[in-house]
Structure formats: structure tokens, C-alpha cells
DSSP file (Angstrom, degrees, kcal/mol; ACC not computed):
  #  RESIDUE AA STRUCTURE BP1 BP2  ACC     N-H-->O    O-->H-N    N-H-->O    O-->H-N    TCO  KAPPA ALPHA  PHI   PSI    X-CA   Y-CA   Z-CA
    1    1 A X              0   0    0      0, 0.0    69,-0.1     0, 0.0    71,-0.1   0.000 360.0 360.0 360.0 143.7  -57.9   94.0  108.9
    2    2 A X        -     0   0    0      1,-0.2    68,-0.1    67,-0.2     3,-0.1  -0.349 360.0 -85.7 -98.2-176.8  -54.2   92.8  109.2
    3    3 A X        -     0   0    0     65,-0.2     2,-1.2     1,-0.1    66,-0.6  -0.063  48.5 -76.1 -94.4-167.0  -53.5   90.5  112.0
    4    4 A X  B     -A   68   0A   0     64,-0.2     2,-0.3     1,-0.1    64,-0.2  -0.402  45.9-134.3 -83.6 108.9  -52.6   91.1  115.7
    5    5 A X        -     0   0    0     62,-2.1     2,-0.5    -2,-1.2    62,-0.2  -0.362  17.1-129.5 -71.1 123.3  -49.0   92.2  115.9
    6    6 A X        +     0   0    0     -2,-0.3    20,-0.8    20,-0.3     2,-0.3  -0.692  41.6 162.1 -93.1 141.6  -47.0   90.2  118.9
    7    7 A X        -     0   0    0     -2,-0.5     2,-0.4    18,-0.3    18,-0.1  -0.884  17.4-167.7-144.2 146.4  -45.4   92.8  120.8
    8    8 A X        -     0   0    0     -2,-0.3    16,-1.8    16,-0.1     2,-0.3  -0.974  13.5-134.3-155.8 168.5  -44.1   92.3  124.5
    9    9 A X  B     +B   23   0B   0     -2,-0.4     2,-0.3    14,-0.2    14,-0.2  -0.817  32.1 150.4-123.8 131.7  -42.9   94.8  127.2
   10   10 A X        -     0   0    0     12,-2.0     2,-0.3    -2,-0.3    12,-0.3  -0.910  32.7-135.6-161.7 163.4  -39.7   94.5  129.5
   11   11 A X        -     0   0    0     -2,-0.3     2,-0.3    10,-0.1    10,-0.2  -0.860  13.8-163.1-117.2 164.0  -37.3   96.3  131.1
   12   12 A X  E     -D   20   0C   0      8,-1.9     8,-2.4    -2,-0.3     2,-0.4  -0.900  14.5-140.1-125.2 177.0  -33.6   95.5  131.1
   13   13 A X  E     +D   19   0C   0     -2,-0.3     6,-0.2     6,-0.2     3,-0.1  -0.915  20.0 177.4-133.1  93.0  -31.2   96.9  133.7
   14   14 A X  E    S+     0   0C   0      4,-0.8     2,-0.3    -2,-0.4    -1,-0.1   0.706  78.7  20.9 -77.9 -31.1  -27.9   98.0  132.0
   15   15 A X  E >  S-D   18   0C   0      3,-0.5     3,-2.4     0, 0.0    -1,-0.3  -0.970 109.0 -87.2-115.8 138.3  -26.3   99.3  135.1
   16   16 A X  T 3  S+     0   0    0     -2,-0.3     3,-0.1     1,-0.2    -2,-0.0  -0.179 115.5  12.9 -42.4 105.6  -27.5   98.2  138.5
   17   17 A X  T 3  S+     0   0    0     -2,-0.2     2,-0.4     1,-0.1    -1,-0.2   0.492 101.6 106.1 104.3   6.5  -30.7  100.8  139.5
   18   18 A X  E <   -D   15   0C   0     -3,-2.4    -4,-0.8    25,-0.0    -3,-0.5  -0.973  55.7-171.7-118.2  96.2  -30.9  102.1  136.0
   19   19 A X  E     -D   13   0C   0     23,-1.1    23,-0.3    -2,-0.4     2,-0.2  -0.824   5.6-172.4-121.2 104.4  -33.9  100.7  134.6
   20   20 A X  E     -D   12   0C   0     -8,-2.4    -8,-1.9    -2,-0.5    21,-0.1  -0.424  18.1-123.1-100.8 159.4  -35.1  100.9  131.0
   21   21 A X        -     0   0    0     -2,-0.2    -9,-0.3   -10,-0.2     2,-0.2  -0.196  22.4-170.4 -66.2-177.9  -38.3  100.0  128.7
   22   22 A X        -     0   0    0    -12,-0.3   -12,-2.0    26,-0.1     2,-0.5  -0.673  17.5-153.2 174.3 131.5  -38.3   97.8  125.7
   23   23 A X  B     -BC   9  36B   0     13,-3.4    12,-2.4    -2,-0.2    13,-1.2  -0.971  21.5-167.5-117.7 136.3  -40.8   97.2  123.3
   24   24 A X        -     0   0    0    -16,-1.8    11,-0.4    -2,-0.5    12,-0.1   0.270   5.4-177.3 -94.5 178.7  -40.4   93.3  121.6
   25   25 A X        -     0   0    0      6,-0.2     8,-1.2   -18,-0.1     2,-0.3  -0.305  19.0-131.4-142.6 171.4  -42.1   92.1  118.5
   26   26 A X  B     -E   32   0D   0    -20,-0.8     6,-0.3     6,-0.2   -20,-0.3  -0.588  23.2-156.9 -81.2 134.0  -41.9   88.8  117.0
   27   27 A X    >   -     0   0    0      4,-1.9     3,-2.0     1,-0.3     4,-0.1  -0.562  34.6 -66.9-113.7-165.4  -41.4   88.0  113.5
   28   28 A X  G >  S+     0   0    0     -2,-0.3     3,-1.3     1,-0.3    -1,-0.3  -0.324 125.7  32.8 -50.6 162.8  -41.8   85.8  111.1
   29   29 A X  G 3  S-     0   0    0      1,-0.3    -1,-0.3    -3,-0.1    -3,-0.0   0.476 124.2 -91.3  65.2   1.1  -39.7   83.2  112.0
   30   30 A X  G <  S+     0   0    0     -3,-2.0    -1,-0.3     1,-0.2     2,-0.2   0.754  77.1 153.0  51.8  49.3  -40.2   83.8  115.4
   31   31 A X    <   -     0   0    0     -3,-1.3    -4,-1.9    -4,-0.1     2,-0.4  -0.354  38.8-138.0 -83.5 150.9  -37.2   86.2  115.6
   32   32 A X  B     -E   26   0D   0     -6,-0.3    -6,-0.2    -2,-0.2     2,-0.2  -0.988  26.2-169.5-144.8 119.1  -37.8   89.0  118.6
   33   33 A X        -     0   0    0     -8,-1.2     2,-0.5    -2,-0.4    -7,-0.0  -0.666  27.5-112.5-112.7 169.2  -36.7   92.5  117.5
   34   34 A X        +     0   0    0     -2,-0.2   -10,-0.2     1,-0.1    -9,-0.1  -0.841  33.3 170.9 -97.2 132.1  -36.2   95.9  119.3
   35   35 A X        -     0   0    0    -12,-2.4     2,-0.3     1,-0.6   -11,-0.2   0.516  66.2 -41.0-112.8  -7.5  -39.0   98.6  118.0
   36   36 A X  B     -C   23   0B   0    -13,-1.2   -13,-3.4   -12,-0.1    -1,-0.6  -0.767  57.2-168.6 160.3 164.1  -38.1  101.2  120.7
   37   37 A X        -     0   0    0     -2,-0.3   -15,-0.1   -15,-0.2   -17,-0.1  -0.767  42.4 -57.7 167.3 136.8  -37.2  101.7  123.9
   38   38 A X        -     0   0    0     -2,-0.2   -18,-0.1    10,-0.2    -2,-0.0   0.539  28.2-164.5 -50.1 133.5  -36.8  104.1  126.6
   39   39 A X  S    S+     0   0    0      2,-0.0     2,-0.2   -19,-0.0    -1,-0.1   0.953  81.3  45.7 -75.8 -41.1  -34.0  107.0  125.7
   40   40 A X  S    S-     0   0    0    -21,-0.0     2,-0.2     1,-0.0   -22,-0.0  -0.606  89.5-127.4 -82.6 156.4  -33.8  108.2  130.1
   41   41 A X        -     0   0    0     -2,-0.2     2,-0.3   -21,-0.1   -21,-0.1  -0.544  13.7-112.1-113.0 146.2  -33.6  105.7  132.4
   42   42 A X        -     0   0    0    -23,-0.3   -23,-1.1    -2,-0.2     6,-0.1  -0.890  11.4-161.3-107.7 137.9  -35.7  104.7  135.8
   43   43 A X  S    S+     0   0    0     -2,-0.3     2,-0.3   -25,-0.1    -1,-0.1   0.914  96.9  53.6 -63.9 -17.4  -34.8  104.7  139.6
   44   44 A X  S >> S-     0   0    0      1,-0.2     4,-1.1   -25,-0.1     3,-0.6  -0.803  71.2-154.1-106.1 142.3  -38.2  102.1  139.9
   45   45 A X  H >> S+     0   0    0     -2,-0.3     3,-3.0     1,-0.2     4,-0.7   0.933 108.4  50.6 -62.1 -52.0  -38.2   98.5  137.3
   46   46 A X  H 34 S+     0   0    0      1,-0.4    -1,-0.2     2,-0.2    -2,-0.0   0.445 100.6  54.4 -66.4   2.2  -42.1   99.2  137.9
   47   47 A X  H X4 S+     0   0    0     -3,-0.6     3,-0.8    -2,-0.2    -1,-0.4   0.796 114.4  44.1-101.9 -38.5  -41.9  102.8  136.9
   48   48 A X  H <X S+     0   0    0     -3,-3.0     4,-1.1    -4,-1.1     3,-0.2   0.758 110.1  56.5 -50.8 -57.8  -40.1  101.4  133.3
   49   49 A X  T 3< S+     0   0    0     -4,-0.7    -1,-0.2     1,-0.2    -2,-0.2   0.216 105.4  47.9 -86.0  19.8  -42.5   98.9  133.0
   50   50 A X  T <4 S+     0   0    0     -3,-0.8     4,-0.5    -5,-0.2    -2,-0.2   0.503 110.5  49.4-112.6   0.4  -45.4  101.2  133.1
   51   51 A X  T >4 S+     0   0    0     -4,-0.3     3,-2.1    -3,-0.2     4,-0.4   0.749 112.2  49.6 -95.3-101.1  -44.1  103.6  130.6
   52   52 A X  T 3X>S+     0   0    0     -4,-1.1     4,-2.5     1,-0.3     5,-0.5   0.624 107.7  52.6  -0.6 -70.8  -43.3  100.8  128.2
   53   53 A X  H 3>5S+     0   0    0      2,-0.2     4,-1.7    -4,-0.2    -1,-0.3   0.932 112.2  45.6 -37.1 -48.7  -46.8   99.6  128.9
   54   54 A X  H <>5S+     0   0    0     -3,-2.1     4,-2.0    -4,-0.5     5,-0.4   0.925 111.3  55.6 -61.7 -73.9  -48.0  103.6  127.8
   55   55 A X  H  >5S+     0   0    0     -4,-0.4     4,-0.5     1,-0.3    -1,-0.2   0.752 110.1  42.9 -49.5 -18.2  -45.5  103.3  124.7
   56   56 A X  H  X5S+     0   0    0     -4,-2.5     4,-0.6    -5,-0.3    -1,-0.3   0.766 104.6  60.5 -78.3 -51.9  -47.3  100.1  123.6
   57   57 A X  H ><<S+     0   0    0     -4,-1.7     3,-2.4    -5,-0.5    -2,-0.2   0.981 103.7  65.4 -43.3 -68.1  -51.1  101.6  124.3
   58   58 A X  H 3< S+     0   0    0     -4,-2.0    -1,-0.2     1,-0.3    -2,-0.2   0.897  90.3  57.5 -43.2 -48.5  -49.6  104.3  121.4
   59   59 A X  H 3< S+     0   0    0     -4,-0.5     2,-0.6    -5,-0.4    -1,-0.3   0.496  86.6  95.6 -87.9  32.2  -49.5  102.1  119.1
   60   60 A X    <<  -     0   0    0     -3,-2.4     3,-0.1    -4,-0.6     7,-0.1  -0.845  41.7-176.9 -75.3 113.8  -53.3  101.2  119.3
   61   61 A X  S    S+     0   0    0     -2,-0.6     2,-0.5     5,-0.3    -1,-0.2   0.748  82.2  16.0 -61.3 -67.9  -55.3  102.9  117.0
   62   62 A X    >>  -     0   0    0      4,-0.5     4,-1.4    -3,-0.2     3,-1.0  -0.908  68.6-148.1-121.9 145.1  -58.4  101.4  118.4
   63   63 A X  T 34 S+     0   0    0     -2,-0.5    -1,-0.1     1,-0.3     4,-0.1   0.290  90.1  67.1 -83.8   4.7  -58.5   99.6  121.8
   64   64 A X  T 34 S+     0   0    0      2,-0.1    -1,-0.3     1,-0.0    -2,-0.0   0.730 114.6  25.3 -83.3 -46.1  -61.1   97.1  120.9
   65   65 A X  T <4 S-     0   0    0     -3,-1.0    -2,-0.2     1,-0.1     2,-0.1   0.609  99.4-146.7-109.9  -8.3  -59.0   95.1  118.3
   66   66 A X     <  -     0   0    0     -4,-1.4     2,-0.5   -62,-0.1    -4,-0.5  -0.228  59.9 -13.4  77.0-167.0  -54.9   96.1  120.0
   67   67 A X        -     0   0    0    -62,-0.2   -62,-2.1    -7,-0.1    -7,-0.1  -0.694  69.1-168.9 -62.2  99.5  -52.4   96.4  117.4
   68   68 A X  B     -A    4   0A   0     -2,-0.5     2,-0.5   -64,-0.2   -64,-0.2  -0.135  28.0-123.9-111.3 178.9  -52.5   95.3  113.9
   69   69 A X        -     0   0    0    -66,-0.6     2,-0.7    -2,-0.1   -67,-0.2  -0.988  45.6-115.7-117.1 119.9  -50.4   94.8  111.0
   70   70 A X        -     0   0    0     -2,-0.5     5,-0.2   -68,-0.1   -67,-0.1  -0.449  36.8-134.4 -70.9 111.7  -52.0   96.9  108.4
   71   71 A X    >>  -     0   0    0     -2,-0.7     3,-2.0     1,-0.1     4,-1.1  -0.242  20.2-111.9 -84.4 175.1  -53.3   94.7  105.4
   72   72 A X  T 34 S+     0   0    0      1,-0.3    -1,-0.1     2,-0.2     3,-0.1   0.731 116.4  60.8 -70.4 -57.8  -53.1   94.9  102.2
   73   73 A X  T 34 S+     0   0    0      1,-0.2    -1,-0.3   -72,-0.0    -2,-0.1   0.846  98.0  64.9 -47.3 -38.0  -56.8   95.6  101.8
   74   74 A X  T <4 S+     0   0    0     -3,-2.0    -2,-0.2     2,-0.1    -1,-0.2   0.894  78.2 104.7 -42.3 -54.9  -56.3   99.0  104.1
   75   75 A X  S  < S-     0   0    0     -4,-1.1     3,-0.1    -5,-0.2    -3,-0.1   0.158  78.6-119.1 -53.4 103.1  -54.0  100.6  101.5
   76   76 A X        -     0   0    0      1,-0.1     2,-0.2     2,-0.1    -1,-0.1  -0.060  27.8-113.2 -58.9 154.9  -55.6  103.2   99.7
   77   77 A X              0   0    0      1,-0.1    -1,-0.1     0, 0.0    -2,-0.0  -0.380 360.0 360.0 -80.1 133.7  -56.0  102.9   95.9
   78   78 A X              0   0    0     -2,-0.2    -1,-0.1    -3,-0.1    -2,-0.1   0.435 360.0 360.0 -68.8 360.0  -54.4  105.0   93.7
């Protein structure tokens, strides 16, 4: 099992009352990348940050162990 992939949630506000998701993750180096984030925009932040919140819950396979980095072991053999 690969490890636990740091991930974060925010929203930013690119014009005042237009409020979008963003999903983080850290990288080596402790570097913070975009992996997606919301194409429409919300009249609420908290309405943003709970579809951001959904759009991280996708990438859970299983809800026991969150979000992994798939290892090396996973990969099926050829």
C-alpha cells in the first residue's frame, strides 16, 4: 500500500462573491500543486468548500485508509 497522499481543500475568490474550489497536494519537496479545481463558480465560500470537500471524497477508493499513492507492489505484473 503506497502512502497517504497530502491533499488540502480551499477556496479562492478571484472576483469578490465568486467563489471557487481547489484541491492542493504536497510534493516532494514540500512544493503545493493545483490537481483540479472548480470550472463554475459559487455565490456561498461554504457552498465551494463543500464541493471541494466531495471532489476530494472521489478520490478515495476506500474510506478506511483516504487517499494513497499507489505503490509499486500494486502494479500488476506483466
Amino acid at each position: 500500500m503506497g502512502h497517504l497522499r497530502r491533499i488540502s481543500v480551499f477556496v479562492d475568490e478571484s472576483e469578490q462573491g465568486h467563489f471557487y474550489w481547489v484541491l492542493h497536494e504536497s510534493t516532494e519537496g514540500g512544493v503545493w500543486t493545483d490537481i483540479e479545481s472548480s470550472v463554475e463558480s459559487y455565490d456561498m465560500w461554504l457552498d465551494a468548500f463543500d464541493a471541494g470537500c466531495v471532489a476530494l471524497l472521489k478520490l478515495v477508493t476506500d474510506e478506511r485508509i483516504g487517499p494513497r499513492v499507489p505503490s509499486e507492489d500494486a502494479a500488476p505484473r506483466p
